[in-house]
C-alpha positions as CSV (number, residue, x, y, z in Angstrom):
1,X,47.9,-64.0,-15.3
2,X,45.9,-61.1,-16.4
3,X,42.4,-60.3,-14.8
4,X,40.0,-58.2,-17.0
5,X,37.2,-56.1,-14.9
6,X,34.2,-54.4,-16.4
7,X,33.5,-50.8,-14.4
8,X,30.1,-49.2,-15.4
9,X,29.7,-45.2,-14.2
10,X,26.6,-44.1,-14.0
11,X,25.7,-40.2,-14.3
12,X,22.3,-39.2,-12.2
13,X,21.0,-35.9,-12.4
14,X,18.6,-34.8,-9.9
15,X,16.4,-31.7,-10.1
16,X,16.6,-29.9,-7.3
17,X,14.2,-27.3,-8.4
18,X,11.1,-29.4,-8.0
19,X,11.5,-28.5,-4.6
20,X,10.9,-24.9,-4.9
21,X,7.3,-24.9,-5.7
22,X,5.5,-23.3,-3.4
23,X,2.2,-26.0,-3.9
24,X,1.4,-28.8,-5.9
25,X,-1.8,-27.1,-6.9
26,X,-5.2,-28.8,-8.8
27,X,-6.6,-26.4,-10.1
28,X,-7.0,-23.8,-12.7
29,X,-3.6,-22.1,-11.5
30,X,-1.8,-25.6,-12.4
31,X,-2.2,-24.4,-16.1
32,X,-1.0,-21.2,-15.7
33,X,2.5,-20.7,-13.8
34,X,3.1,-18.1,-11.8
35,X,-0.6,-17.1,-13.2
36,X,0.7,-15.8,-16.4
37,X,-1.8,-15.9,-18.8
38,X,-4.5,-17.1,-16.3
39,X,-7.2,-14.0,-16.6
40,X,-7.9,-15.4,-19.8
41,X,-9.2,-18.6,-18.8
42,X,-12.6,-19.1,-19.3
43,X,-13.2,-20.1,-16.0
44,X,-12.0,-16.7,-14.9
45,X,-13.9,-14.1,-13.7
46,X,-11.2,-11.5,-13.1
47,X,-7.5,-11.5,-12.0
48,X,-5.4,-9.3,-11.0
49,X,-1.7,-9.3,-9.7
50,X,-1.2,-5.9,-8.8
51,X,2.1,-5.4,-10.7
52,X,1.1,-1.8,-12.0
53,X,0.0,1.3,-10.2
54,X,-2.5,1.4,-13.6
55,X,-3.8,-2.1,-12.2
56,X,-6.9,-0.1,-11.9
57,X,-7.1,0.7,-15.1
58,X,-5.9,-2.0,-16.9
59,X,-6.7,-4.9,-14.8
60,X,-10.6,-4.7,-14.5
61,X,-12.8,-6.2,-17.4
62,X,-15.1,-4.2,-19.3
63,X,-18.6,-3.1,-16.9
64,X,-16.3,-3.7,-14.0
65,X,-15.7,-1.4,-11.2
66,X,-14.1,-0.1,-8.0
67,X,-16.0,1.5,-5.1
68,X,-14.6,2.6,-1.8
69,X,-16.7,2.9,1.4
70,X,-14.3,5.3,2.8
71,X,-15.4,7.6,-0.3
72,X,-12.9,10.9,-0.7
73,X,-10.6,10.2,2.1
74,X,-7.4,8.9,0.4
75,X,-6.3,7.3,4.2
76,X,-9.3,5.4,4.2
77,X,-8.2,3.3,0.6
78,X,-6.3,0.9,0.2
79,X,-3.5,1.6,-2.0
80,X,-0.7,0.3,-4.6
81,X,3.0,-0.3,-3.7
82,X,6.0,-1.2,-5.1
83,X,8.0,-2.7,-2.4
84,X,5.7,-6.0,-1.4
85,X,5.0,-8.8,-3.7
86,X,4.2,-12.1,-3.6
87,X,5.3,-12.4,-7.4
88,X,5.5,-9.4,-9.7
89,X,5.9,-5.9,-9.1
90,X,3.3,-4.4,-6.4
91,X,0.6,-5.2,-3.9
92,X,-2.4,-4.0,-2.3
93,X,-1.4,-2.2,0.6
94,X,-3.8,-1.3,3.4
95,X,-2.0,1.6,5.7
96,X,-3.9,0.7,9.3
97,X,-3.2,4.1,11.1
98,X,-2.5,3.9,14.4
99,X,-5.8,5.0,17.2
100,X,-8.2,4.7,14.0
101,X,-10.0,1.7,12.3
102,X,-8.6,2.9,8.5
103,X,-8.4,1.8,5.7
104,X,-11.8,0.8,5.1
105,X,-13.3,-1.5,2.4
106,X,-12.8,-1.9,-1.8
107,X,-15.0,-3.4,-2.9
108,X,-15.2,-4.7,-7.2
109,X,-18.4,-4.8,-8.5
110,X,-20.4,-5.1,-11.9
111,X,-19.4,-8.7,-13.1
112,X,-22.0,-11.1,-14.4
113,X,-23.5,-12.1,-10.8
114,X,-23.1,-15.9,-10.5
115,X,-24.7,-18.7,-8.0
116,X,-21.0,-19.9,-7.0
117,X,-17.6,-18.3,-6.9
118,X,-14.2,-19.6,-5.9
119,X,-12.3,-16.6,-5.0
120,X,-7.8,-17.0,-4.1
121,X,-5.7,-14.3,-3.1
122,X,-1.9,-14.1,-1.1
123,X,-2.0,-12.0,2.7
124,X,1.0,-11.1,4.4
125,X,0.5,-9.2,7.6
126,X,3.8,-7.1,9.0
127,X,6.1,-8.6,10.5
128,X,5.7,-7.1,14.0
129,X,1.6,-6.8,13.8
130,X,-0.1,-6.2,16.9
131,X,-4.0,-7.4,17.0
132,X,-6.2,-4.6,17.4
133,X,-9.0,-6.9,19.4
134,X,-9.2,-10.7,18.8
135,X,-9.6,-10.7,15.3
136,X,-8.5,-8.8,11.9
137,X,-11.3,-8.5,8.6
138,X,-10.3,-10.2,5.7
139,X,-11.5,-10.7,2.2
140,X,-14.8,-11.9,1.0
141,X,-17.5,-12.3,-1.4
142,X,-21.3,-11.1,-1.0
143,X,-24.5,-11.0,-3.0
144,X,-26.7,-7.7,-2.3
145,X,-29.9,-6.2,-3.5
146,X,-29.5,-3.6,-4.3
147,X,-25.1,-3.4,-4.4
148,X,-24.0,-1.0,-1.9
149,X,-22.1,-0.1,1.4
150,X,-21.9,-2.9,4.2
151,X,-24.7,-2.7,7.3
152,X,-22.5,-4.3,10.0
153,X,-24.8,-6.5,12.1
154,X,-28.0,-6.5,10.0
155,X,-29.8,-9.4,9.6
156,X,-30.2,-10.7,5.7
157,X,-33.5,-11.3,5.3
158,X,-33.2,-13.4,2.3
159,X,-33.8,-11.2,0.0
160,X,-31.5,-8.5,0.2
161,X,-28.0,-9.9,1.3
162,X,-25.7,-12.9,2.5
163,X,-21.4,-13.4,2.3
164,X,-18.8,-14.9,3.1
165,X,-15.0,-13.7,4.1
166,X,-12.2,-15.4,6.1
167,X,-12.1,-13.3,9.7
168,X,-8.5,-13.7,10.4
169,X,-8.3,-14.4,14.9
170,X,-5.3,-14.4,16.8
171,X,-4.6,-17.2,18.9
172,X,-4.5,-15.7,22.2
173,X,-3.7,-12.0,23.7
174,X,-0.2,-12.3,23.9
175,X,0.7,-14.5,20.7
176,X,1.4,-13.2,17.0
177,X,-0.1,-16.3,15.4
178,X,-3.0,-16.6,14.1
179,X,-5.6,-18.5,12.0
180,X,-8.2,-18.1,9.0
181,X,-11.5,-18.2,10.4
182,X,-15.0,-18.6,8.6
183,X,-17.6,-15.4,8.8
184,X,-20.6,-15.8,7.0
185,X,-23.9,-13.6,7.1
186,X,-27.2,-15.6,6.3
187,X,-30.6,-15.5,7.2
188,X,-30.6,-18.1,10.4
189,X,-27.7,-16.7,11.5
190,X,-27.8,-16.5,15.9
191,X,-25.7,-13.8,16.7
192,X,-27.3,-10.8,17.2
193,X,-27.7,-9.8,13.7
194,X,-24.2,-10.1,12.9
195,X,-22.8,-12.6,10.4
196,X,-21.9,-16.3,12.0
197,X,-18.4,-17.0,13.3
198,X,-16.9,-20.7,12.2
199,X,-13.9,-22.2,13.0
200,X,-11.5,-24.2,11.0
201,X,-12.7,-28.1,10.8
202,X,-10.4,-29.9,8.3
203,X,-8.0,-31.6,10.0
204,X,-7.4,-29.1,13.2
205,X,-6.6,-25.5,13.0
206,X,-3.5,-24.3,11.0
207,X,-2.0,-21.4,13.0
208,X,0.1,-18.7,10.7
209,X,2.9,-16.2,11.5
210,X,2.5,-12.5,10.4
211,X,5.8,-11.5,8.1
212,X,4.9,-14.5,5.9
213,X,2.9,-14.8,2.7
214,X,-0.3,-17.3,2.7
215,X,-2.5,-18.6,0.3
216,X,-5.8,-18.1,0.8
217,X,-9.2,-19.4,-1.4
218,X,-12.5,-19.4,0.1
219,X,-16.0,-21.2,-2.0
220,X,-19.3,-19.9,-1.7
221,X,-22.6,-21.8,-3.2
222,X,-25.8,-20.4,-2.8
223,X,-28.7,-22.8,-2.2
224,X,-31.0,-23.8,-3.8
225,X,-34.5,-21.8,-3.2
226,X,-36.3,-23.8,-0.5
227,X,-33.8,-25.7,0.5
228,X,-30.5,-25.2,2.7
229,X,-27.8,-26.7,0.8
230,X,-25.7,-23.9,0.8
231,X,-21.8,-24.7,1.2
232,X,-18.8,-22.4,2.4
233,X,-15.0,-23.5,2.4
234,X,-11.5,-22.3,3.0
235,X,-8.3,-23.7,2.0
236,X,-5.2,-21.8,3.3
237,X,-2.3,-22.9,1.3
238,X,-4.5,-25.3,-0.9
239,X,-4.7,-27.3,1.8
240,X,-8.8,-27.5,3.2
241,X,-9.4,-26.0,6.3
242,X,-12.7,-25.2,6.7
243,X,-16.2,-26.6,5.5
244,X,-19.8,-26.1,6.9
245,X,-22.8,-27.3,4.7
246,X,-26.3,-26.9,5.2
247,X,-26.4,-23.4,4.6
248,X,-29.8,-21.5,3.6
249,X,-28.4,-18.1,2.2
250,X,-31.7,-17.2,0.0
251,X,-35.4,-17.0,-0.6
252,X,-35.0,-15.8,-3.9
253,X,-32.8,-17.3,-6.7
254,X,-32.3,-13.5,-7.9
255,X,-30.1,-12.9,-5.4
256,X,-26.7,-13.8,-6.7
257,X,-23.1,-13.5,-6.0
258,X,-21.9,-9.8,-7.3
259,X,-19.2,-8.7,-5.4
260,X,-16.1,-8.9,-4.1
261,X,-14.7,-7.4,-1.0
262,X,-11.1,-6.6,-0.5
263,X,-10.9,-5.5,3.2
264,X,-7.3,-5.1,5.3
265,X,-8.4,-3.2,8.8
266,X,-9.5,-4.0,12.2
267,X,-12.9,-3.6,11.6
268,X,-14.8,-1.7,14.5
269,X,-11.9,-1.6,16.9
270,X,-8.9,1.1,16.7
271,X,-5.4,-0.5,15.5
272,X,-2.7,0.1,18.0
273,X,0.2,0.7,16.4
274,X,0.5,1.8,12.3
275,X,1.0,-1.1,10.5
276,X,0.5,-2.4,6.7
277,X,-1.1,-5.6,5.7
278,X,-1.0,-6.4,1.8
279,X,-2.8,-8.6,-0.7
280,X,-1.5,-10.3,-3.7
281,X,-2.4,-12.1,-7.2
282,X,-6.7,-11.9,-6.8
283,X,-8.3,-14.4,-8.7
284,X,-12.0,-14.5,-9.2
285,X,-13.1,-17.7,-11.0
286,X,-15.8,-20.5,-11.5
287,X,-13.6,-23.3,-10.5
288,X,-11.5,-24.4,-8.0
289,X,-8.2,-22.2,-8.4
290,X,-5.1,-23.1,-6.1
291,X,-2.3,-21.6,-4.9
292,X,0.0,-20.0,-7.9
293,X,2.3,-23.1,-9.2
294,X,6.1,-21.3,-9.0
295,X,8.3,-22.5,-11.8
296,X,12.4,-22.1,-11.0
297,X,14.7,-21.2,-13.7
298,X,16.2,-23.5,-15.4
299,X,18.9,-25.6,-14.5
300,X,22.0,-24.6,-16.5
301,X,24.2,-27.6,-18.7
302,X,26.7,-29.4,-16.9
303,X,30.1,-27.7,-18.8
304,X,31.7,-30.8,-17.7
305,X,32.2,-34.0,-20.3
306,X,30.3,-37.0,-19.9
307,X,31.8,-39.8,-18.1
308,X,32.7,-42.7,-19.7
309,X,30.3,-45.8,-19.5
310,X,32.4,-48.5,-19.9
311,X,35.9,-48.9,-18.9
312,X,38.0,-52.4,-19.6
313,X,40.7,-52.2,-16.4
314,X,43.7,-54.4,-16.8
315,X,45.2,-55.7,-13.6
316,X,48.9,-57.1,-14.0
C-alpha cells in the first residue's frame, strides 16, 4: 500500500540589522539617517557634524559666527580632529591640560534669536577621565543682552541674561560614572548668584560611563512676560531625564534665545590629569530632534536557491 505525504518548507528571513540602530528616535532626526541631509530641514537652525577641519567655514549659515572666550590662545579653543567620531569624519575636541581649567568656551552666535530652541549633540569623555571637582561643564544655550563673554555667578536680572546647559556630576569621588545634570541661570534663582543646579527627575537618574558616546538634547522655552511658565528638559539617549516647569526666565519678551555654548572643561577648578572630551553631530533646531537614526548596510541576496514548497514523498 502506498502512503502519499504532503511536506511544506517554509523559508523565513529575519533582519538582523534592525537591531543595530542606536535609537528608535521621534523626531526631526527620524527623517534624516545618519543626519544626512538634516541641516536643510526647515526646522533647522544649524547643524553641524564636524566631518571637515573647514567645518568652520562651511558648516555655519550665512550671519553666523564663532567667538572664543579664551581669545588668541590656541590652548584655550576647542579644536577639530580626525581620530574621534560618532559618525563621519572628525569631532570637536576639547584638550583639558593638565593643572589648568583650558579649553574655555565657543560659543555660535548671530542666528535669528528664537523664544524656544531644542538643541542635540553626541559627548564622549576619555576613557580613563578623572573629575576635576564634582562636576564637568557641558553644553548649553543662553539669551543675553547685549551677546558677550559669560559672568560666572551674576544674577540675570531679567533683562540682560538667562540659560540653560547640562552640568555633567560624577557620582561620587572615587567612581567614573556619571550623570547629566540640569543648570539653569534665571532671575529667582537661590544660590548665590550662580545659575540653579537640578537633578534628573524622569524616571530616576541614568548614570553614564566615560569612553562611551551619549546622546544628549536639552529644551529651553522662555516664558511668557509676567508669568513663569518657563520649561527646561533633558533627554540623554532620547530617553527624558529631566524636566522642571514653572520657570520665570524674563521681564522682557526682547530677550530671546541667541546663542549657543559649546563648553568641554572643568569650569573654575584645575583638571588633574590631560585628558580630551569630544562633541559630535550639533543640531540646533525648532523641534524636537532625537538621537541620529543609524541605518546598517544592506543585507546581501542569499546565493543559495529557493527551497522547494511542496514536496509529494512516496513511502513504499
Amino acid at each position: 500500500m502506498k502512503k502519499y505525504y504532503k511536506l511544506f518548507l517554509l523559508s523565513v528571513v529575519v533582519p538582523v540589522w534592525a537591531s543595530l540602530a542606536h535609537a528608535q528616535a521621534v523626531g526631526i532626526s527620524s527623517r534624516y539617517p545618519n543626519d544626512v541631509g538634516i541641516r536643510n530641514d526647515p526646522a533647522v537652525i544649524y547643524a553641524t557634524g564636524f566631518d571637515s577641519p573647514s567645518w568652520l567655514t562651511t558648516d555655519l549659515p550665512a550671519g553666523t559666527r564663532l567667538s572664543y572666550i579664551g581669545g588668541s590662545d590656541l590652548t584655550d579653543r576647542p579644536t577639530w580632529t580626525g581620530t574621534e567620531a560618532f559618525t563621519g569624519a572628525g569631532a570637536l575636541q576639547y584638550l583639558l591640560l593638565a593643572g589648568t581649567n583650558k579649553p574655555n568656551i565657543m560659543d555660535i552666535i548671530g542666528f535669528s534669536p528664537v523664544d524656544e530652541v531644542y538643541m542635540r549633540w553626541y559627548r564622549k569623555y576619555d576613557p580613563t577621565f578623572r573629575w576635576a571637582f564634582q562636576s564637568a561643564k557641558n553644553n548649553g544655550v543662553y539669551a543675553q543682552n547685549p551677546v558677550s563673554g559669560v559672568e560666572a555667578c551674576v544674577q540675570p536680572t531679567g533683562f540682560d541674561k538667562y540659560s540653560f546647559r547640562v552640568q555633567d556630576q560624577r557620582r561620587n569621588a572615587t567612581s567614573g560614572d556619571f550623570y547629566g545634570a540640569l543648570y539653569s541661570y534665571h532671575p529667582d534663582a537661590d544660590n548665590g548668584g550662580c545659575g540653579e543646579w537640578y537633578s534628573q527627575n524622569q524616571g530616576g537618574i541614568k548614570y553614564q560611563q566615560p569612553g562611551r558616546w551619549y546622546s544628549y538634547e536639552i529644551y529651553l522655552k522662555a516664558n511668557t512676560v509676567g508669568m513663569s511658565n518657563g520649561v527646561i528638559r533633558l533627554w540623554v539617549d532620547g530617553e527624558l531625564r529631566g524636566e522642571i516647569t514653572g520657570l520665570r526666565f524674563r521681564l522682557t519678551d526682547t530677550l530671546k534665545i541667541n546663542k549657543v555654548s559649546m563648553y568641554g572643561s572643568s569650569g573654575g577648578y584645575t583638571t588633574p590629569d590631560t585628558q580630551y572630551i569630544w562633541d559630535d553631530n550639533l543640531v540646533l533646531a525648532r523641534e524636537y530632534i532625537g538621537p541620529m537614526v543609524t541605518t546598517a548596510p544592506p543585507v546581501p541576496p542569499d546565493p543559495r536557491p529557493n527551497p522547494p514548497t511542496n514536496l509529494t514523498i512516496l513511502v513504499e
